[in-house]
N, C-alpha and C positions, 0 to 999 in steps of 0.2 A: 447460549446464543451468541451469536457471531453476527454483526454489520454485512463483513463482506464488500465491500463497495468506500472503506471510508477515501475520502480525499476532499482539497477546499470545498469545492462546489457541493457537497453534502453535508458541511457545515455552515450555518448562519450563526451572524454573530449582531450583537444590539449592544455597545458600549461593551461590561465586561462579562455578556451572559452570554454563552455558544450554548448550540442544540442543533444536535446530528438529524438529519432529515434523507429521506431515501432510503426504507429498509426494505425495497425489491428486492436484494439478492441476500436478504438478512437469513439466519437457517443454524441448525446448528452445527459446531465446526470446533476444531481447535484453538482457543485463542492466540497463541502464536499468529493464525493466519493475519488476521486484523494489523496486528503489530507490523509485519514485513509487509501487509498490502499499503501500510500508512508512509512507513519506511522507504519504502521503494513508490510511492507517490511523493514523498519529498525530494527524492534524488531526482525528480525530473526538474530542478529550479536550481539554478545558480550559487541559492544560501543553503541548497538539500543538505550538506554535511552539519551545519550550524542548524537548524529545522531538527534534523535528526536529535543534535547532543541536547535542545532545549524538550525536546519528546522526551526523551530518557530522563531527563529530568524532573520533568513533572510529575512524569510516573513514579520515578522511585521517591516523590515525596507523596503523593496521594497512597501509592502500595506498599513503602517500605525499602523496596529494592526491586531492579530489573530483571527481566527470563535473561536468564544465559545466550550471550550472543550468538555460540555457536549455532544453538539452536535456532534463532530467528534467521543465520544466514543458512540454514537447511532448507527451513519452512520459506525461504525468499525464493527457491528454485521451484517450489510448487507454486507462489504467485507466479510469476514470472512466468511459467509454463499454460498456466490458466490465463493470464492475458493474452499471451501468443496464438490460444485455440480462442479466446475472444477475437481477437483480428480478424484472423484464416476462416473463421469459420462465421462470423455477423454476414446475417443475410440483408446488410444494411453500407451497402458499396460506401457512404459517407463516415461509419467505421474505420473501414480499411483505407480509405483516404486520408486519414485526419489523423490514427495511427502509428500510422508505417513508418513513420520518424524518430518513436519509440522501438522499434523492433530489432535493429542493429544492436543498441545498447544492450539489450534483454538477453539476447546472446550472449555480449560478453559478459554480462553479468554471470548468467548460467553457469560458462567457461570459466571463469574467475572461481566461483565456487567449489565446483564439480573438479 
């Protein structure tokens, strides 16, 4: 099972105790995907690269060691892709308003990869 949806607003935090909240789009899925959707919701903030290297951190101390980059920047083009049809296609015009600021980057991101 797969989240799907992680980023802040679907974590709550109480001193030193987080608990992920919102599993509407939880299902099952590759776990890479979770990793690049969380990845690529840090790269939307100013500290996203520093965000990112303390992510990989945590992880490879709770699991051992990280997935293979490559792979999380493959599986980042199907996030990416899947936000793009989230925009274009919410039948929720305050969506695509609030968005679309995101969407330039998501390209070059794409482009960058591909």
């Amino acid at each position: 099972m797969i989240h799907s949806d992680i980023h802040f607003s679907n974590v709550i935090s109480s001193g030193n105790e987080h608990a992920v909240i919102d599993f509407g789009e939880c299902a099952l899925g590759y776990c890479l995907m979770d990793i690049a959707l969380t990845e690529n919701e840090f790269r939307d903030y100013e500290e996203g690269e520093a965000f990112i290297a303390a992510f990989r951190k945590a992880y490879e101390a709770s699991y051992g060691s990280f997935p293979n980059s490559a792979h999380i920047r493959q599986v980042q083009v199907l996030s990416d892709l899947l936000f793009l049809e989230w925009v274009f296609e919410s039948p929720n015009p305050k969506v695509r308003e609030q968005k679309m600021q995101w969407v330039e980057g998501t390209l070059e991101n794409i482009a960058a990869i591909i």
